[in-house]
Structure formats: structure tokens, C-alpha cells
C-alpha positions in Angstrom: 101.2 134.4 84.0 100.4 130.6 84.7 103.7 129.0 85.9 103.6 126.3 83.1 104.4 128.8 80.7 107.3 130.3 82.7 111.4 130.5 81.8 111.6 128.5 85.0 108.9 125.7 84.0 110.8 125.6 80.8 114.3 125.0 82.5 112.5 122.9 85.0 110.6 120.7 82.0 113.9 120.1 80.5 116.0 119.3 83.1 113.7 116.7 84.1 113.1 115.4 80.1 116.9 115.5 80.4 117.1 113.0 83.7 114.0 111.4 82.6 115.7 110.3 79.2 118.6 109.3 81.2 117.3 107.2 84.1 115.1 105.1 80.9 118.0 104.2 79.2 119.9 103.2 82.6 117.4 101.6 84.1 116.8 99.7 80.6 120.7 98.9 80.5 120.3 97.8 83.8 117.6 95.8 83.3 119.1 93.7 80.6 122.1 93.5 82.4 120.5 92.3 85.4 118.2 89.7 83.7 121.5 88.4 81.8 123.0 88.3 84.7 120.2 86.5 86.6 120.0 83.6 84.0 124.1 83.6 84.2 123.9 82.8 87.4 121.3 80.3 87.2 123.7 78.7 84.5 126.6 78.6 87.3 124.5 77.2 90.1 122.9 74.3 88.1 126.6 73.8 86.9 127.8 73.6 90.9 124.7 72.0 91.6 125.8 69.1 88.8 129.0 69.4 90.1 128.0 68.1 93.7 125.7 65.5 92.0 128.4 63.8 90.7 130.2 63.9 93.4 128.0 62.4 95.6 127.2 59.7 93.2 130.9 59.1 93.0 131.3 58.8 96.5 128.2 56.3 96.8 129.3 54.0 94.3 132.4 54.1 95.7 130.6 52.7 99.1 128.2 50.6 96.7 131.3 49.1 94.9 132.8 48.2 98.8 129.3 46.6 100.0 129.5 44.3 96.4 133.1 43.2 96.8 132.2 42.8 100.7 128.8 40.7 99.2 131.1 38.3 97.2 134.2 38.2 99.7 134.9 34.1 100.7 134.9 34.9 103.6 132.0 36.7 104.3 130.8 33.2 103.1 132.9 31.2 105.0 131.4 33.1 108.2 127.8 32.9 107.0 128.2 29.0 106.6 129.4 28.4 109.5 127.6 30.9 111.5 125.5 28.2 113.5 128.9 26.1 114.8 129.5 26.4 118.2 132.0 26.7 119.4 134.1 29.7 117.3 137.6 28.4 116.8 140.1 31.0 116.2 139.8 31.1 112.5 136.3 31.9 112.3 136.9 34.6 115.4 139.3 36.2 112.6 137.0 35.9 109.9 134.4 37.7 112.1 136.8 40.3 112.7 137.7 40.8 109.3 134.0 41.4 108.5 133.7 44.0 111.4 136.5 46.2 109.8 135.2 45.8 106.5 132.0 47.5 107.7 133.4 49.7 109.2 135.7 50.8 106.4 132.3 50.9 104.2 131.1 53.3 106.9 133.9 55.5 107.1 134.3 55.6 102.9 131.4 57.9 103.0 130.0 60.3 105.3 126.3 60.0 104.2 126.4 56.3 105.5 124.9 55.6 108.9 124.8 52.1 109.3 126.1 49.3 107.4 124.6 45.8 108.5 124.2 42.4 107.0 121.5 39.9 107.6 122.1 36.2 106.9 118.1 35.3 107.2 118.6 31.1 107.0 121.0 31.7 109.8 118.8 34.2 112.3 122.2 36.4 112.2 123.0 40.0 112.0 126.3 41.4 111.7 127.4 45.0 112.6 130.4 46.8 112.8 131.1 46.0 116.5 128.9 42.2 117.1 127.3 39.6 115.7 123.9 38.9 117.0 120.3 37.0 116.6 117.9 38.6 114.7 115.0 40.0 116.9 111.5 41.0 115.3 112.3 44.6 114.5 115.3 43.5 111.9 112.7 40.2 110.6 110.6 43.3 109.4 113.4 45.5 108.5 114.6 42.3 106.1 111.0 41.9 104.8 111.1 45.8 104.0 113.9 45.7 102.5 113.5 42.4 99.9 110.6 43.9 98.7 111.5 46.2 96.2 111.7 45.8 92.7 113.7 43.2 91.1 116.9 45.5 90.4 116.9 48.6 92.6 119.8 48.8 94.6 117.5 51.3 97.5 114.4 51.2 99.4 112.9 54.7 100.5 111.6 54.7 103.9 109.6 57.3 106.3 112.7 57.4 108.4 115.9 56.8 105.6 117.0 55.6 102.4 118.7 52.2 102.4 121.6 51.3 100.1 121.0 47.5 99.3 123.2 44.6 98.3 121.8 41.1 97.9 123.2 38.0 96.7 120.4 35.1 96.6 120.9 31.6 98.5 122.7 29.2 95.3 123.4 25.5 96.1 126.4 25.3 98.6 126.0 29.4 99.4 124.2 31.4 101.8 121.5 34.4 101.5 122.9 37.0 102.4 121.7 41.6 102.9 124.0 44.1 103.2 122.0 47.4 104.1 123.4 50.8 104.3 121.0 53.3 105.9 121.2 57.3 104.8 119.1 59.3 106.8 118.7 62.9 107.2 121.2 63.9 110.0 123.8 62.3 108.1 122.9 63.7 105.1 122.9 67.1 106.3 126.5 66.3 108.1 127.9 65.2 104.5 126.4 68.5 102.9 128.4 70.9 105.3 131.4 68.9 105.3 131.8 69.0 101.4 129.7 71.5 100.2 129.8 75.4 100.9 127.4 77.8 99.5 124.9 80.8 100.3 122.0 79.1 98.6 119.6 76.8 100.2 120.4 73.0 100.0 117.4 70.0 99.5 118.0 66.5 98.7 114.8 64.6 97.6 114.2 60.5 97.1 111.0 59.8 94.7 108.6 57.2 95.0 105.8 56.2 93.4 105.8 59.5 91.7 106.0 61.6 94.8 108.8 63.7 96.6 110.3 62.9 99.8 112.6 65.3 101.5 115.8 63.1 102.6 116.9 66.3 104.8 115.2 67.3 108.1 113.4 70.2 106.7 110.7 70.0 104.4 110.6 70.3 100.7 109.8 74.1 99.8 106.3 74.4 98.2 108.1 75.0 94.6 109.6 70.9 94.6 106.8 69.5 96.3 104.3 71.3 94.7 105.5 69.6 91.2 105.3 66.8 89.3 108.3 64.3 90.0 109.2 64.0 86.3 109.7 68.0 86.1 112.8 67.1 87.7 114.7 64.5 86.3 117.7 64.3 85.2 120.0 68.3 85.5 118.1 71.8 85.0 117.4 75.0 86.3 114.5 77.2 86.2 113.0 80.2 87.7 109.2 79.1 89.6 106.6 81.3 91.1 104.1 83.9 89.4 106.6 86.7 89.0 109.6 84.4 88.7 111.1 85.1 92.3 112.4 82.1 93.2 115.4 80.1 91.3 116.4 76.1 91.4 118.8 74.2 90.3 118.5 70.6 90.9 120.7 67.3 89.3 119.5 63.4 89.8 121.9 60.6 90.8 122.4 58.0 88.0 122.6 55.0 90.1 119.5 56.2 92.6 116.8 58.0 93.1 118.2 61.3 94.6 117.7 64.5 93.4 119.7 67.4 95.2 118.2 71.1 94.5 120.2 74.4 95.2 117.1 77.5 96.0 117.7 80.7 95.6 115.9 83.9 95.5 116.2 86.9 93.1 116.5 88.9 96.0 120.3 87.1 96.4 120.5 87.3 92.8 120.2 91.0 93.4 122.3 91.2 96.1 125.2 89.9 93.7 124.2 93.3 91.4 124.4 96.0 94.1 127.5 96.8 92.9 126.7 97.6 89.4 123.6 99.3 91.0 125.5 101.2 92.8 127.5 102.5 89.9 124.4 103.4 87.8 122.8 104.9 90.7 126.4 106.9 91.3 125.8 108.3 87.7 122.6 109.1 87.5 122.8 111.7 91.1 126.4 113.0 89.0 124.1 113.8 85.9 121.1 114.8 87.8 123.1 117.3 90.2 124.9 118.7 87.3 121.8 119.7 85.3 120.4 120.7 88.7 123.3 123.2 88.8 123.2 124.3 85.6 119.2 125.1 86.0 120.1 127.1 89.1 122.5 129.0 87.5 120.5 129.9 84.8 117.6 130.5 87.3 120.0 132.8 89.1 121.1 134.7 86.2 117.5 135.3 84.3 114.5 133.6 86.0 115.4 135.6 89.5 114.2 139.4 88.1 111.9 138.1 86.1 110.1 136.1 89.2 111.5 139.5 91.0 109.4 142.0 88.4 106.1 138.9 88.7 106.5 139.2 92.2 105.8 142.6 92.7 103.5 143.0 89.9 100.9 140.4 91.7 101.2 142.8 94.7 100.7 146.2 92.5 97.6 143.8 91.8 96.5 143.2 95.2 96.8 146.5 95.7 99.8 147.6 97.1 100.8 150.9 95.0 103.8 151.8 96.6 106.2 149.2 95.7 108.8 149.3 93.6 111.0 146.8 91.7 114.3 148.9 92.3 117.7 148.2 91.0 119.5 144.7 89.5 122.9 143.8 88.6 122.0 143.3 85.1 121.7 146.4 82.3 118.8 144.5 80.7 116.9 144.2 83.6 117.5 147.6 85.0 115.7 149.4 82.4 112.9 147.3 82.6 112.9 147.9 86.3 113.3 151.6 85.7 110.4 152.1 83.0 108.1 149.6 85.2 108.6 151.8 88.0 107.9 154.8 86.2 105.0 153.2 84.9 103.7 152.2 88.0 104.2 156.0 89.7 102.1 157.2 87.1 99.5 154.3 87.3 99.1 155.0 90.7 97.0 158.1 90.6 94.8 156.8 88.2 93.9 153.4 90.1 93.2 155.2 93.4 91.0 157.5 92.0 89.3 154.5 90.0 89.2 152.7 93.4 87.4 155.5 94.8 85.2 155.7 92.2 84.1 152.2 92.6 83.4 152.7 96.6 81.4 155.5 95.6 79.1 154.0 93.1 78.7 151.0 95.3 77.5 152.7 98.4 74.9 154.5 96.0 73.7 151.2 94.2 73.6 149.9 98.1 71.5 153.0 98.8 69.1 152.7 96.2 68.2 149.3 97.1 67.4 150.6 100.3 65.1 152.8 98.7 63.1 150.3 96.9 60.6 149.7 99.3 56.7 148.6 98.2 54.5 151.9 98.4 51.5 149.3 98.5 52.1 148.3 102.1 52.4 152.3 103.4 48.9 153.3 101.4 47.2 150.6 103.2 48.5 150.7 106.3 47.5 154.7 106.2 43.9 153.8 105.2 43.8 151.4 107.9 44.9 153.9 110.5 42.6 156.1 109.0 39.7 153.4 109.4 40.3 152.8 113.1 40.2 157.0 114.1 36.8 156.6 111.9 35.6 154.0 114.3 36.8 155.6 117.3 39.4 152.8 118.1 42.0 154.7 119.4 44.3 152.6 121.1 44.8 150.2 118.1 45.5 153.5 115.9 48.1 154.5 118.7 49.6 151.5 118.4 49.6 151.2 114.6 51.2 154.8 114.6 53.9 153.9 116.8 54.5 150.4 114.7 54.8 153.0 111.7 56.7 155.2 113.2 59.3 152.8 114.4 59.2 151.4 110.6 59.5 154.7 109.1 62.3 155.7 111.4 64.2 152.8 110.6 63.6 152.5 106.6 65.1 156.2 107.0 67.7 155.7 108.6 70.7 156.1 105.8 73.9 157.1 107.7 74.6 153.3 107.5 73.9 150.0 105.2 74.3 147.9 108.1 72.6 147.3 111.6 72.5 144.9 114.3 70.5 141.3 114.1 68.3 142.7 116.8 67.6 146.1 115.3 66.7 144.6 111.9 64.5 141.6 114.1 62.8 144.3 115.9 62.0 146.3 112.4 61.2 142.8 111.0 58.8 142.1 113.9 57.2 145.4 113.8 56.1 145.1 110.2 54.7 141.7 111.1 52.8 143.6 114.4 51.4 145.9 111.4 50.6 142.7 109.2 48.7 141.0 112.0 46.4 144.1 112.9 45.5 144.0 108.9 45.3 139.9 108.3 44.5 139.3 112.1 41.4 136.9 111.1 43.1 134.9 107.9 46.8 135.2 108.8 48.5 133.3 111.5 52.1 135.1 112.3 54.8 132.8 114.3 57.8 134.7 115.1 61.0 132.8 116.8 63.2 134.4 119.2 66.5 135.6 117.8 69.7 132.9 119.4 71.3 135.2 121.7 74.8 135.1 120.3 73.2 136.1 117.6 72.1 139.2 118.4 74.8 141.9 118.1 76.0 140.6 114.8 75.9 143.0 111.7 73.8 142.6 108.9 72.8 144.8 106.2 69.5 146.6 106.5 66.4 145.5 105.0 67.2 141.9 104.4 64.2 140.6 106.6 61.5 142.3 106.0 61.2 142.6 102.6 61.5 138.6 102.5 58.5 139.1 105.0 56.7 141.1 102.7 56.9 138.9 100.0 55.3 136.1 102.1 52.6 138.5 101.9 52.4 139.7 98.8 53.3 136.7 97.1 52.7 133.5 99.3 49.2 133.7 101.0 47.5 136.3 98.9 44.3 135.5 98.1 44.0 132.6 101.2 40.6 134.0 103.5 41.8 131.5 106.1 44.4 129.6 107.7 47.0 131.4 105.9 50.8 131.3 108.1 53.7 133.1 108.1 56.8 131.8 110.1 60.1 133.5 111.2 62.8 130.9 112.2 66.6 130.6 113.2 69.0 127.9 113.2 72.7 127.9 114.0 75.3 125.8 113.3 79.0 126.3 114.9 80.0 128.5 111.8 76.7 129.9 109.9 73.2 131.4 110.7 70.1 130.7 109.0 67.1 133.2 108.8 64.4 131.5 107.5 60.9 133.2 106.1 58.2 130.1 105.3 54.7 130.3 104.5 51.6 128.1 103.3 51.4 129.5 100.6 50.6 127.6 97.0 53.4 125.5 96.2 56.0 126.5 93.3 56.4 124.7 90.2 59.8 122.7 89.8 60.7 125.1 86.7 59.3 128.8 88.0 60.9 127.6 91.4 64.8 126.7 89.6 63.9 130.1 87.2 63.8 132.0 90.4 66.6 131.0 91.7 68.8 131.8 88.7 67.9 135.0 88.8 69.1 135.7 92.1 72.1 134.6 91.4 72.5 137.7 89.0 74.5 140.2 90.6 72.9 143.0 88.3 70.6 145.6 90.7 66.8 145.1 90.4 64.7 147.8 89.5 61.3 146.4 90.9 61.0 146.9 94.2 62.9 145.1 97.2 63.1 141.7 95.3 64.6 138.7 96.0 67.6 139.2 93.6 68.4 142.8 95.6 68.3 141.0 99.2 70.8 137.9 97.5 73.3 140.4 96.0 73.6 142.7 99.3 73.9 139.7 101.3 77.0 138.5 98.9 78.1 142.2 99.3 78.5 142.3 102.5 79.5 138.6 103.5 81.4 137.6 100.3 80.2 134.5 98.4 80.0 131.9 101.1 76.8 133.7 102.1 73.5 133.3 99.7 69.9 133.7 99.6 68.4 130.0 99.0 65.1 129.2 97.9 63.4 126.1 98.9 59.7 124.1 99.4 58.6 124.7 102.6 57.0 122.0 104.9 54.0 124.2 105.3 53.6 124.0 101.7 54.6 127.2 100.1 57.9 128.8 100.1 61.0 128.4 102.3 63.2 131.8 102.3 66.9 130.7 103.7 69.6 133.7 104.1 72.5 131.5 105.1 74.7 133.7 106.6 78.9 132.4 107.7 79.7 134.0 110.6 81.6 132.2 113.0 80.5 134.4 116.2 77.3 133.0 116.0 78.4 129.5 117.1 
């Protein structure tokens, strides 16, 4: 019975339909969840991520507003005026400190700031938060950098910073006068852990001339920099990358050109879901382990005798008899178990005897094979011996009478179907002996040594010689001269090949394939010791690995293979 139509592979088959059904519609409620979720919290971050945005922008115009009212303060005027009188009198030493706190007030007001500074250019000045000092030709290039922006921005985006800018332009009876306010990275990054506390990555980018510029010490991830500037203007959110992996969130400042990003993978956005995860996956081992249970149980209470009574069936089959399915808890089961018992007692009897039957018939079928030996060669070989006593040639009709008699004796021999490798050789190379006294002048007969390991191996009789003989008969009659006959081994660590070649004339492709189909026919010959007889005794007695092949020899004619799997030989 094939399993797939078993009680069990029907139990099995639903069970897992059962879970199957189960784990799709979970995983597809999870899935929906999970992608709701996903763009829910995608939702949130770009809301945080606004969130910060304005903060920062409140906190810089905050400063901005300070550096304006500083820009416009008298007495930043005053002391700008003034600058160039020598000597200070104590009212323009107060001034000068008033402008020192003032900066650093400015400085203080916001954390991103780094340096506030104002430049008087007409007066070669610089002021800071702690002195007031000439103008050297670093800040002359700073100013230059600085005035050359666009009429109307209020920054100036460098390698090293971004620059908050103030200006107020030299009018009749006032000065010129900067005021700079550098942002660079450390301090950025310094703000961001102060104020801002999150899990997700953190970027802040300046744009110019259409391209990003990373206002943090780490570089822009591939996603940002990758893209056009104008994808991220203004607030959004979107998920990048070919299967969506990676999330951002990003918000511009209205009053510059900042753009802060929140990153985050799905990976984090799964993390956030383990939870609900590890609910579903809670439920589905709970549903799977109950109809688990319930398929044992049932397995226990019907599919056990019944793979019991298979069980012991398959055995009866192989050929053990005396088993017997015995007794079972169940009513229903034990009279099956009784009646197949019964049934198999009574069977028994009849199936050894039919067993016996067989052996017999195949030891005679073996037998006759044996039997089926070519008269043709004997007849001749008998007028030959009879030739050589005509011409007085006595030692070469001894010798022919002993080669017979050693081939009779063994062709005779039937108390057993098998021999050794080196008996059947030895019959195998007498015949050929016998062959060469006949075709001595046309026939040229190479015989190979047997491989030693080789030697005490069993094989059945008369599997050489015949293939021999039909060399002759078959091959190179008809040839006058230079006619061969070759007897060959090869080993290999688990077979043995005994090959029969001759020169014969070569086969054609479709009498050559026709042959070797009917070899392959495990019904007994009736003509002579043929080629099908020697294939089916060699399957006989070696089982199916081992064969009879038929092949074009290199000497022209045919190749006669009997591939024999016997691991000895190795």
C-alpha cells in the first residue's frame, strides 16, 4: 500500500491543510498589520522629525532676531565710529564691554552657535566675545566669503561651517558693519544630543547649488546624497531602496537652508512588532500542537494496528512465515488479527512448497543451459583427431585427446552450476589450445593471464567458452588469414571484466542494438549456448548489477564484455 494513500497520510494531509490554512491567514493579518504599522510609524517620525525642525528654527531666529537688534543697537555704532580714537575713555571702554556680553549672550541663546563675531571692514576691526582686535588676512578673506552671497540670504555654506549672517551697509554718518555666527558640525552634533533623544539615526544637511552637504561629522547616507536636492524640500517621509528597507523622515528650515533627516530601517520598524509577533507566533505552536495531539491520538487509537497488520504483512512478503500479528486492545482489530493469522498458518504450507518448486525448476532451466553445447565443434574436433592417427602424428593426437578429455570432463561435470575463475579459465583456454591445433595457420589466439585476486572467485560454468566459440563460429569465419581472437581482464576496485574480442567483420549499428535487446530477455534460449543464455545466468547468479555487454571491438569485430560486481576482486 503506497503511504500517500494511508489513514495516516490522510491525518497527516489534514493536519497540515489545517496549519497551512492557519499560518496564511496569520501571516496575511500580520502582514497588513505590519505594513500599517510601518507607514504609522513613518507618520510619527516625520511628525517628531517636524517637530525638531521647528524647534531649531525657533531657537535660530531667536539668535538671528539677537544678532539684528545687536546690528542696529547705538551703541554698537557709537563703538564702530569711534573705533580708531585713541585713547579709549571710559565710556567707550563700557560700550566695548556691553558689546562683549552681548555676544556672548547671542552665543549662549543657542547651542548650535560657535562663534559670534563682527567685522567693521572701514575700520580694520574685529570684535569677539572676549577682545577687540585688527583684522589680519585670514578674517579679510573670511569678510570677502562671506559678502558674497546673494543679495538676501541671511547664510553662507562653507567646507568647514555654515555662517549665520547679519549686515547693515555703510549709510552717510554710519558704519559697515558683519555680524557672523558660525555652525559647524561638533556643535551641531552637541545641540542634537542635548535636545533631541531618539533610536533613529540623526543627519542635518545645508544645500548649495543644488547639491547636499552634510552639516554633521558623518557623511550623508547614500539614500540623501544619492538624490536630487529638490526631493527634499520642505516636510516628508518615504521609504528608499529597491525592496523599501530603509525609512526617512526629513523637514527644511524656513529661514535657511537646513534640512534635518531622521533614518531608520525596517529592521527597527520590526523590532517595534516583536511583540505582536510573538503573539501570532504563540498561537500558531498552540493550534499547531493541538492538532498535532489530536493526529497522535487518532494515530494511536487506529493507524497503530493497521501500520501493526502492514508491518508484518511486508515481512510475510519477504518471506518470513512464522510471524504473527497476535492480540490488540481493540475488538475490531482482534478479529482481523485472528482471521489474518489463520490465514497466514494455512498460507504457509502452500508458499513453501511453491518456493520449493521454483528452486527446483530453476536449477533444471540452469541445467539445461549447461547442456546446450554446439555438437559442430565435438564432430570436428573428432575428425581431426582422427586425421592426425591417419598421418601418424601421434603426439599432437595425444595432446588433442587430453585437451578433449579435460573439456569433456568439465562440460560433464553437473553436481554444481558454479566453479572457480581459474577452473572455468583453464576450460576456456583448453578449448582455445583445441581451436589453435585446428585454425593454427589463419587464426592468431591471445590469451591474458587471469589477475590473481581474481582467481578463486565463483562464477557459473560455461560463461567463457561459449563466448569463445562464438568468436569462432561467428566472428572470423570465413577469414583464411590474419584472423585474431583475444581473451582480456580488467579490474576495477569493485567489478571484473572478461572480455572476448575478435577481427572479425564489423556489426551494423541496427543488428548490433537488435542483439543486444535480445539478451536482455530473461526467457531461456533454445539454440545452443547463445549469448542471451550466458546474459541471463550471469544476472542469475550475480543479481542485476552484473550483464553481458556487447560492444565494437578495436580490432574490428566484436567486443564480448561480462562485467561482473564483485568486490573481492579489487
Amino acid at each position: 500500500m503506497r503511504w500517500s494513500h494511508s489513514l495516516l497520510a490522510l491525518l497527516f494531509s489534514m493536519n497540515i491543510v489545517f496549519v497551512a490554512i492557519l499560518a496564511t491567514a496569520s501571516q496575511v493579518l500580520y502582514q497588513r498589520t505590519a505594513d500599517e504599522y510601518q507607514f504609522s510609524i513613518l507618520e510619527n517620525i516625520q511628525q517628531e522629525t517636524v517637530s525638531f525642525s521647528n524647534l531649531v528654527g525657533k531657537d535660530l531666529e531667536f539668535a538671528m532676531s539677537r544678532m539684528y537688534a545687536l546690528l542696529v543697537d547705538e551703541v554698537l555704532q557709537r563703538l564702530a565710529i569711534y573705533m580708531n580714537l585713541t585713547p579709549w575713555d571710559s565710556s567707550s571702554l563700557q560700550d566695548a564691554e556691553y558689546i562683549w556680553n552681548t555676544l556672548k549672550n547671542i552665543e549662549n541663546s543657542c547651542e548650535m552657535l560657535s562663534d559670534v563675531c563682527i567685522y567693521l571692514p572701514e575700520q580694520e576691526r574685529k570684535i569677539t566675545t572676549e577682545s577687540v582686535a585688527r583684522l589680519d588676512d585670514d578674517d579679510r578673506q573670511a569678510i570677502a566669503l562671506l559678502k558674497a552671497r546673494n543679495a538676501g540670504e541671511e547664510s553662507v555654506l562653507t567646507e568647514t561651517a555654515l555662517y549665520l549672517i547679519s549686515e547693515r551697509v555703510r549709510k552717510e554718518g554710519d558704519a559697515s558693519i558683519l555680524i557672523a555666527a558660525s555652525i559647524t558640525p561638533s556643535s551641531l552634533e552637541r545641540y542634537i544630543r542635548t535636545v533631541f533623544a531618539t533610536n533613529f539615526q540623526i543627519y542635518l544637511s545645508a544645500t548649495k547649488n543644488g547639491v547636499h552637504y552634510s552639516l554633521t561629522s558623518a557623511p550623508l547616507p547614500e539614500e540623501i546624497s544619492a538624490s536630487p536636492a529638490s526631493l527634499f524640500r520642505g516636510n516628508g517621509a518615504a521609504y528608499f531602496g529597491d525592496a523599501q528597507e530603509t525609512g526617512i523622515a526629513w523637514a527644511s528650515l524656513r529661514i535657511l537652508p537646513i534640512t534635518f533627516y531622521q533614518i531608520f530601517s525596517e529592521d527597527e520598524v520590526a523590532a517595534q512588532l516583536d511583540r505582536f509577533n510573538h503573539n501570532n507566533h504563540l498561537y500558531q505552536a498552540l493550534t499547531v500542537a493541538v492538532g498535532t495531539a489530536f493526529m497522535l491520538l487518532v494515530y494511536i487509537l487506529v493507524c497503530s494496528p493497521l501500520r501493526r497488520m502492514q508491518r508484518v504483512m511486508r515481512q510475510v512478503e519477504g518471506g518470513q512465515l512464522d510471524i504473527r500479528l497476535g492480540k490488540t486492545w481493540s475488538t475490531e482489530f482482534q478479529y482481523v488479527f485472528y482471521r489474518f493469522d489463520k490465514m497466514e498458518t494455512r498460507l504457509q504450507t502452500l508458499i513453501e512448497q511453491e518456493y520449493l518448486l521454483k528452486l527446483r525448476q530453476k536449477d533444471t532451466e540452469i541445467k539445461m543451459l549447461q547442456y546446450q553445447i554446439n555438437p559442430h565443434f565435438l564432430y570436428n574436433t573428432y575428425f581431426m583427431l582422427e586425421g592426425l592417427i591417419v598421418e601418424d602424428e601421434y603426439d599432437s593426437a595425444a595432446l588433442l585427446a587430453n585437451l578433449m578429455g579435460k573439456y569433456m570432463r568439465y562440460i560433464t561435470h553437473t553436481d554444481r552450476q558454479d566453479s572457480s575463475l581459474e577452473e572455468e579459465i583453464e576450460h576456456a583456454q583448453a578449448y582455445l589450445q583445441i581451436q589453435g591445433m585446428r585454425f593454427s595457420r589463419r587464426v592468431k589466439i591471445i590469451a591474458k593471464p587471469i589477475p590473481v585476486p581474481c582467481r578463486s572467485m565463483r562464477v557459473p560454468r560455461l560463461v567463457v567458452q561459449p563466448l569463445l566459440e562464438n568468436a569462432f563460429e561467428h566472428g572470423i569465419k570465413g577469414m583464411l588469414q590474419g584472423a585474431v581472437v583475444r581473451l582480456a581482464f580488467e579490474v576495477s576496485p569493485d567489478a571484473l571484466d572478461i572480455i572476448v574480442e575478435d577481427n572479425g567483420a564489423s556489426m551494423e549499428d541496427a543488428i548490433l542494438e537488435k542483439l543486444r535487446q535480445t539478451i536482455q530477455n530473461d526467457a531461456p534460449g533454445i539454440e545452443g549456448v547463445a549469448l542471451q543464455n550466458i546474459a541471463m545466468r550471469i544476472r542469475w547468479f550475480y543479481g542485476a548489477g552484473s550483464s553481458l555487454l556487447l560492444e565494437r571491438s578495436d580490432l574490428g569485430g566484436l567486443r564480448c564484455v561480462l562485467h561482473i560486481l564483485r568486490k573481492e576482486c579489487s
